[in-house]
GULO-264457 format. One record per atom (N, C-alpha, C, CB): residue number from 0; residue in three letters; atom name; x, y, z. Coordinates in pm, whole numbers, always signed. Glycine has a CB too. Example, Ala and Ser with C-alpha at 12.3 -4.5 7.8 and 13.67 -1.06 7.14 Angstrom:
+-----+--------+-------+--------+--------+--------+
: num : residu : atome :   east :  north :     up :
+-----+--------+-------+--------+--------+--------+
:   0 :    ALA :     N :  +1319 :   -569 :   +780 :
:   0 :    ALA :    CA :  +1230 :   -450 :   +780 :
:   0 :    ALA :     C :  +1320 :   -330 :   +780 :
:   0 :    ALA :    CB :  +1131 :   -447 :   +905 :
:   1 :    SER :     N :  +1285 :   -225 :   +708 :
:   1 :    SER :    CA :  +1367 :   -106 :   +714 :
:   1 :    SER :     C :  +1290 :     +3 :   +787 :
:   1 :    SER :    CB :  +1408 :    -60 :   +572 :
+-----+--------+-------+--------+--------+--------+
This chain:
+-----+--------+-------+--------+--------+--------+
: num : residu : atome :   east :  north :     up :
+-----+--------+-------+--------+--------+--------+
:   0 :    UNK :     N :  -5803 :  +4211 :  -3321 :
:   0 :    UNK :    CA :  -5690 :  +4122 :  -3331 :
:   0 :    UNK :     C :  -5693 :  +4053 :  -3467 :
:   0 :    UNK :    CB :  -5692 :  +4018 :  -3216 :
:   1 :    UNK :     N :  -5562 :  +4009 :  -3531 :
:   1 :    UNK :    CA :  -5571 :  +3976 :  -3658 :
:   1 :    UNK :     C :  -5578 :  +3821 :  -3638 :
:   1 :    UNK :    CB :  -5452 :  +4034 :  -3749 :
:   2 :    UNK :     N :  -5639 :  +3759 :  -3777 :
:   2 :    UNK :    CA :  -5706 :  +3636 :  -3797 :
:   2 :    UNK :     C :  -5624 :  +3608 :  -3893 :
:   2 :    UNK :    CB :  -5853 :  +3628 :  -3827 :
:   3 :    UNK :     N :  -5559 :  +3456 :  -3915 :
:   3 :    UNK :    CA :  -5504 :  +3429 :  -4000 :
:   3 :    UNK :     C :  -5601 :  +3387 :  -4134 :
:   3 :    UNK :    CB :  -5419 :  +3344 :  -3946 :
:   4 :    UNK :     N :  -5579 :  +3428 :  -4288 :
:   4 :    UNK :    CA :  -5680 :  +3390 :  -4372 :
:   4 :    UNK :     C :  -5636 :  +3254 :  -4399 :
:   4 :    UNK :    CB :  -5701 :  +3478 :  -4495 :
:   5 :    UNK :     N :  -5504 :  +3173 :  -4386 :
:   5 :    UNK :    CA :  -5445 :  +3035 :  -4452 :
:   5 :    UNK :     C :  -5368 :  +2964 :  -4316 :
:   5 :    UNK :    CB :  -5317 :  +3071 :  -4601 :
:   6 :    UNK :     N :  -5410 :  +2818 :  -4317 :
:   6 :    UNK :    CA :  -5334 :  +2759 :  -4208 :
:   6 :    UNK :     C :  -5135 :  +2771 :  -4247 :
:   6 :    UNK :    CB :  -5405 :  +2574 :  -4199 :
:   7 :    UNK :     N :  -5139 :  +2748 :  -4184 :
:   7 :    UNK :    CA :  -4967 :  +2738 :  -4121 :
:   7 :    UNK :     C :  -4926 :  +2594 :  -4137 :
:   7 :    UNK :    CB :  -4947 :  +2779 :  -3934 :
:   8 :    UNK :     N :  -4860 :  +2579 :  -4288 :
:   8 :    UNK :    CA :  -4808 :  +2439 :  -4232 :
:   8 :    UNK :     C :  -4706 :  +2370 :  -4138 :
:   8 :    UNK :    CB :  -4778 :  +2392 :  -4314 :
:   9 :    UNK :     N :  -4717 :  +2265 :  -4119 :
:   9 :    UNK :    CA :  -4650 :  +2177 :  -4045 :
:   9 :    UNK :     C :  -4489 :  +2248 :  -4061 :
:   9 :    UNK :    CB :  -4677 :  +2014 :  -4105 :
:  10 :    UNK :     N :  -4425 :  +2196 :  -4191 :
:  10 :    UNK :    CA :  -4260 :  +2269 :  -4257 :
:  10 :    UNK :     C :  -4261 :  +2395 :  -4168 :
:  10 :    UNK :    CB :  -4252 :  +2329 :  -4464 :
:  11 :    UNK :     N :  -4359 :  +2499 :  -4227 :
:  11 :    UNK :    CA :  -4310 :  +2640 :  -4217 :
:  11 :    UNK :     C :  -4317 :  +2665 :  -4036 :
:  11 :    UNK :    CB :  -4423 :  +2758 :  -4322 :
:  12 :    UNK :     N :  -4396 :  +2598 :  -3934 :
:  12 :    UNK :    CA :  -4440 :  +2621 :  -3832 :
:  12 :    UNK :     C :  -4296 :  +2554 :  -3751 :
:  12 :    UNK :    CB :  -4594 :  +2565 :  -3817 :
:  13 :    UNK :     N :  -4261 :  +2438 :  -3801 :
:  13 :    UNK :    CA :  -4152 :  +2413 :  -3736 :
:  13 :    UNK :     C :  -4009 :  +2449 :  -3772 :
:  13 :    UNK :    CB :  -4159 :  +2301 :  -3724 :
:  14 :    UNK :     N :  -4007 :  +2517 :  -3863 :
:  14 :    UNK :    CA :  -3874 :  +2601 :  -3903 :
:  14 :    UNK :     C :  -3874 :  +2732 :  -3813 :
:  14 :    UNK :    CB :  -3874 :  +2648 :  -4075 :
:  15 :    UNK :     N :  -4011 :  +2777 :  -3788 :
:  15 :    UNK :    CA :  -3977 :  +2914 :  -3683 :
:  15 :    UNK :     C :  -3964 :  +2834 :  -3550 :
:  15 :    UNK :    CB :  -4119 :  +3054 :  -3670 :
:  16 :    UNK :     N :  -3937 :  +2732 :  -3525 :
:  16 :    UNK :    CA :  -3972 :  +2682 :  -3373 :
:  16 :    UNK :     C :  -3827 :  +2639 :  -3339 :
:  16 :    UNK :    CB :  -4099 :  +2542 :  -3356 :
:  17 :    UNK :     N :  -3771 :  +2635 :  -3471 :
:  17 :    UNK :    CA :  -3628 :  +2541 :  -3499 :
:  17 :    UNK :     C :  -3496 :  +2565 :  -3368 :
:  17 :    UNK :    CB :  -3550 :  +2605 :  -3677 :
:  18 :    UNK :     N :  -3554 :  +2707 :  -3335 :
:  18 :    UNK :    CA :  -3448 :  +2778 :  -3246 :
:  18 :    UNK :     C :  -3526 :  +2784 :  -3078 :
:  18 :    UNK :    CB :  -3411 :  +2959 :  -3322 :
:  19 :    UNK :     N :  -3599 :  +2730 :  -3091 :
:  19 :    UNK :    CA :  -3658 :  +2736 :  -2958 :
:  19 :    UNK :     C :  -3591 :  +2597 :  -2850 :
:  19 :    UNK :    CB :  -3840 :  +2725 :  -2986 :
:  20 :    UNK :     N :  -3527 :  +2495 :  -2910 :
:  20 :    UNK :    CA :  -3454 :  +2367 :  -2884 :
:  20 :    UNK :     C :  -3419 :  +2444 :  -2755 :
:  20 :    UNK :    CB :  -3323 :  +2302 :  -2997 :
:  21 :    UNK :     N :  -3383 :  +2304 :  -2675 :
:  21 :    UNK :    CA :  -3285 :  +2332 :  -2520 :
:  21 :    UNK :     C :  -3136 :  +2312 :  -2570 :
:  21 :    UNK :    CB :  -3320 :  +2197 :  -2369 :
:  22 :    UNK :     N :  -3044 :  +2381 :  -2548 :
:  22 :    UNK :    CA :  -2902 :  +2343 :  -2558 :
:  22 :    UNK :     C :  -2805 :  +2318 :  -2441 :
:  22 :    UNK :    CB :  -2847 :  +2437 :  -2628 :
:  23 :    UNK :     N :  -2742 :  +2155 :  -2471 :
:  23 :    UNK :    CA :  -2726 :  +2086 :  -2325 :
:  23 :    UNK :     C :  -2572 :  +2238 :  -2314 :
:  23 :    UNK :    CB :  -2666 :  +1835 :  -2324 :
:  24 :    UNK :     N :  -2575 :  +2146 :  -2195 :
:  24 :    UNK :    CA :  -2484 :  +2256 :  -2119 :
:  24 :    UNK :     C :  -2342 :  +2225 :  -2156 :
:  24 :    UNK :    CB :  -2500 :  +2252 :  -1949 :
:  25 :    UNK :     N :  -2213 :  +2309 :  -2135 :
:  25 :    UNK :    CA :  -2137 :  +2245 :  -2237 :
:  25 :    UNK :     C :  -2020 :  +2263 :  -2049 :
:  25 :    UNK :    CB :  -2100 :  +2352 :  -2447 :
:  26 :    UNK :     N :  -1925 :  +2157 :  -2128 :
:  26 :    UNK :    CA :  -1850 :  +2118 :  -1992 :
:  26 :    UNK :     C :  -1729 :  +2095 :  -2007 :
:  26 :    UNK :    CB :  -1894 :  +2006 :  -1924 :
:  27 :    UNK :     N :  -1703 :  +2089 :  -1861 :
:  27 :    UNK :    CA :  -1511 :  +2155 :  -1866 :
:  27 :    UNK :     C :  -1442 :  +2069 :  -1744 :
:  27 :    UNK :    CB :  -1484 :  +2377 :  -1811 :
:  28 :    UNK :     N :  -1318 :  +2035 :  -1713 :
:  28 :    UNK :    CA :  -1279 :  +2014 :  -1605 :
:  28 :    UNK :     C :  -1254 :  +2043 :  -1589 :
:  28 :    UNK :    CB :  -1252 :  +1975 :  -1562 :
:  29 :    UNK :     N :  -1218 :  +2081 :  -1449 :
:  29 :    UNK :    CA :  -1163 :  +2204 :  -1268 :
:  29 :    UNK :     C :  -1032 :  +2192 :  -1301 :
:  29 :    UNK :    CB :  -1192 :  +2132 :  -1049 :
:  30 :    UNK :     N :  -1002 :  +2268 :  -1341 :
:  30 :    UNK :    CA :   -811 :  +2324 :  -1296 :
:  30 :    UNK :     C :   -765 :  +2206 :  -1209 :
:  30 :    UNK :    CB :   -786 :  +2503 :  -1171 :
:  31 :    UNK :     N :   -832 :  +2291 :  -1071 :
:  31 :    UNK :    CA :   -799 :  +2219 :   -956 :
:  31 :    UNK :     C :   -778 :  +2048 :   -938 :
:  31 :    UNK :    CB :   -901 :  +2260 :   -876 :
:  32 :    UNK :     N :   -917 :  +2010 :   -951 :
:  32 :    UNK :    CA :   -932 :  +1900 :   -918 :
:  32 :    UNK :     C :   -995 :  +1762 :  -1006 :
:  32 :    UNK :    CB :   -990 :  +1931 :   -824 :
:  33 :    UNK :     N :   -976 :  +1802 :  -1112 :
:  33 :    UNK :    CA :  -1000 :  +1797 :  -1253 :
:  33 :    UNK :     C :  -1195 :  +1728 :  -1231 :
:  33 :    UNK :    CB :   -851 :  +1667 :  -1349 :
:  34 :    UNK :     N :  -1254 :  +1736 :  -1187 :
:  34 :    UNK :    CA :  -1392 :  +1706 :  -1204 :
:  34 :    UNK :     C :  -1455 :  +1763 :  -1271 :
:  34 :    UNK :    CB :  -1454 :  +1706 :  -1121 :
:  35 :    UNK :     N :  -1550 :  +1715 :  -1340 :
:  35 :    UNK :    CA :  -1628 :  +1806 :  -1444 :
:  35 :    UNK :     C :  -1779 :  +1858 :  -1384 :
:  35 :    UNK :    CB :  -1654 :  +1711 :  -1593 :
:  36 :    UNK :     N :  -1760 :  +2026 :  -1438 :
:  36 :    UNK :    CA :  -1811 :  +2136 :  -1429 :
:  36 :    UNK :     C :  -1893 :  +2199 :  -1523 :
:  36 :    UNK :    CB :  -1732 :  +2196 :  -1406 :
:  37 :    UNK :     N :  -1984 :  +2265 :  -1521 :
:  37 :    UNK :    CA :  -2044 :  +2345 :  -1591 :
:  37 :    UNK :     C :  -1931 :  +2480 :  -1626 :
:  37 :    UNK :    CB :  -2179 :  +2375 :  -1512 :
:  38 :    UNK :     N :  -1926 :  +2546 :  -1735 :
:  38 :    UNK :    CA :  -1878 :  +2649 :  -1783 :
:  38 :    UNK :     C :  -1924 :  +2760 :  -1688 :
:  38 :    UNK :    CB :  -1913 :  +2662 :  -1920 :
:  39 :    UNK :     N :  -1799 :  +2852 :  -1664 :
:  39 :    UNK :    CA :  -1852 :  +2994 :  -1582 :
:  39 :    UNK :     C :  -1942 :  +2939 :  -1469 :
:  39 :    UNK :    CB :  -1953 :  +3113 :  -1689 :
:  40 :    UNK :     N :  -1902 :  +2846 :  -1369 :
:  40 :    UNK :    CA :  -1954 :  +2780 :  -1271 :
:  40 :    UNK :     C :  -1849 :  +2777 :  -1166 :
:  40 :    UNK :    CB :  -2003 :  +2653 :  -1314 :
:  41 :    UNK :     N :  -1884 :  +2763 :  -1035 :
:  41 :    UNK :    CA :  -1774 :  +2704 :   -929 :
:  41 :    UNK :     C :  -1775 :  +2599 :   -960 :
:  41 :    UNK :    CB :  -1787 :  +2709 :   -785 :
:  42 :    UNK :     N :  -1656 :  +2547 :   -892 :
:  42 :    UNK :    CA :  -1655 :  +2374 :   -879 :
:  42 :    UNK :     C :  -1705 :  +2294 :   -759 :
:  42 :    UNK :    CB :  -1513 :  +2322 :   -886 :
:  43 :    UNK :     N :  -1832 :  +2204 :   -752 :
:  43 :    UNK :    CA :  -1911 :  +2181 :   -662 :
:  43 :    UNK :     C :  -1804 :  +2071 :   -576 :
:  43 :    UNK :    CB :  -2061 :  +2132 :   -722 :
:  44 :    UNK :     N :  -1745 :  +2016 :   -628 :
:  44 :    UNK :    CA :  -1633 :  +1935 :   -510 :
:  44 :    UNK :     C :  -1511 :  +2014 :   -466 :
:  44 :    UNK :    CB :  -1561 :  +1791 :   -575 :
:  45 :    UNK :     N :  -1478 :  +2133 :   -512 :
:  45 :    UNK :    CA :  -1363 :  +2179 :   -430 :
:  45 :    UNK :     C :  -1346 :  +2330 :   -414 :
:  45 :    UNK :    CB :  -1238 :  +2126 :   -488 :
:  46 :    UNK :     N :  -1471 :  +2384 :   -445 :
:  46 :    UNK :    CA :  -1481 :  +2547 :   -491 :
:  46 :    UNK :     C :  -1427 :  +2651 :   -553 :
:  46 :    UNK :    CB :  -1484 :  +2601 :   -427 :
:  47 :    UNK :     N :  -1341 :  +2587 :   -584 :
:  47 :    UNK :    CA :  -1245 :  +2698 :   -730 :
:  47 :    UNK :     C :  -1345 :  +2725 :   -835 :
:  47 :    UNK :    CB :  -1092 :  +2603 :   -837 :
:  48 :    UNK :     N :  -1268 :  +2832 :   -868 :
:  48 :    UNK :    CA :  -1333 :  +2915 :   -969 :
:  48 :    UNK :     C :  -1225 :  +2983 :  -1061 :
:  48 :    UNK :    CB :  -1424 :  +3024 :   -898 :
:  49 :    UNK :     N :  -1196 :  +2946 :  -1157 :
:  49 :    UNK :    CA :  -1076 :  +2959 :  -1287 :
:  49 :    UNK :     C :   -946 :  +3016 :  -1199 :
:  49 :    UNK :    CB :  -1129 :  +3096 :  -1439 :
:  50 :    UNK :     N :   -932 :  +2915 :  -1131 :
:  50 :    UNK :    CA :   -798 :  +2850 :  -1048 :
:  50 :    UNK :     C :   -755 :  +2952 :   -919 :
:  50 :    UNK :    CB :   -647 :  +2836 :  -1165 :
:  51 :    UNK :     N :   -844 :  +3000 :   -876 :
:  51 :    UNK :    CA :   -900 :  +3116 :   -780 :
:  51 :    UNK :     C :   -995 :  +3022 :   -628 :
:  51 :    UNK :    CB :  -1036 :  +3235 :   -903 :
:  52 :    UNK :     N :   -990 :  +3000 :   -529 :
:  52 :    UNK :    CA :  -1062 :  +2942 :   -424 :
:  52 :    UNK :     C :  -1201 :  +3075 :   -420 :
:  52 :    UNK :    CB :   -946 :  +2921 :   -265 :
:  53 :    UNK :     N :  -1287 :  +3015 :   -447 :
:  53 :    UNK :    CA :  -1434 :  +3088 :   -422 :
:  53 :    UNK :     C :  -1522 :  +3052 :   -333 :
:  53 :    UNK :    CB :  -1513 :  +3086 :   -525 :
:  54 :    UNK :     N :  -1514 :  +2961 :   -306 :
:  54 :    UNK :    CA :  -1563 :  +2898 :   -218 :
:  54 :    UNK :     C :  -1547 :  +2791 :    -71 :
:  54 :    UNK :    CB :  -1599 :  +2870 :   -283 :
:  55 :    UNK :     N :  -1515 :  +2815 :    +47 :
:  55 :    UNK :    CA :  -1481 :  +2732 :   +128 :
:  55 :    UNK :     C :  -1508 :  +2621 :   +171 :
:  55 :    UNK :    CB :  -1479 :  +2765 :   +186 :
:  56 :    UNK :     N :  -1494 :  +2468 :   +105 :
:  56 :    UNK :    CA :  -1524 :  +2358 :   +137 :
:  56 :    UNK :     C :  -1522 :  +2306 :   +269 :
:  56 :    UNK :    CB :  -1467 :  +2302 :    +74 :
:  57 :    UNK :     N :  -1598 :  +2271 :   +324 :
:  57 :    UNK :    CA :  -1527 :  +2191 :   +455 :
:  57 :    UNK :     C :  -1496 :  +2028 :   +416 :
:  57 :    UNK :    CB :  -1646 :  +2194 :   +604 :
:  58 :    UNK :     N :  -1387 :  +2003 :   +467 :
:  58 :    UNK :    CA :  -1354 :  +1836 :   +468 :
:  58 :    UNK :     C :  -1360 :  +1773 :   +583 :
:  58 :    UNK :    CB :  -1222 :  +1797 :   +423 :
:  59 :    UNK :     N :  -1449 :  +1693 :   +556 :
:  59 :    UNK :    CA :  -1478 :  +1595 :   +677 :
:  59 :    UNK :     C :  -1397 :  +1453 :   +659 :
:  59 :    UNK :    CB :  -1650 :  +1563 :   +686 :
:  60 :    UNK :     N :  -1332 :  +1415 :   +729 :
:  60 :    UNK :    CA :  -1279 :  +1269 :   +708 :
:  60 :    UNK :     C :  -1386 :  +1193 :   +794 :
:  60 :    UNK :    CB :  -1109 :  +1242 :   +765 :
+-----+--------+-------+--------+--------+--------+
């Protein structure tokens, strides 16, 4: 296995890391019911899905 002959600085070590970041999630409101959603997601309060019913809610009063 190979051995590095020179440390790795700090700069150069975190420029290859630069892309490893979390990227927040990006967001939208429901057609339907205008609540906000995750992208390419159902909608957790009314189950549409790009103005399509995907899901069957039940409503309880």
């Amino acid at each position: 296995m190979a051995h590095p002959k020179h440390k790795t600085s700090k700069a150069r070590r975190d420029k290859r890391r630069s892309h490893h970041k979390a990227i927040p999630a990006t967001l939208a409101s429901c057609s339907n019911c205008g609540a906000t959603v995750k992208y390419h997601t159902v909608c957790p309060e009314c189950g549409y899905y790009r103005g399509k019913l995907a899901i069957e809610k039940d409503v309880t009063v």
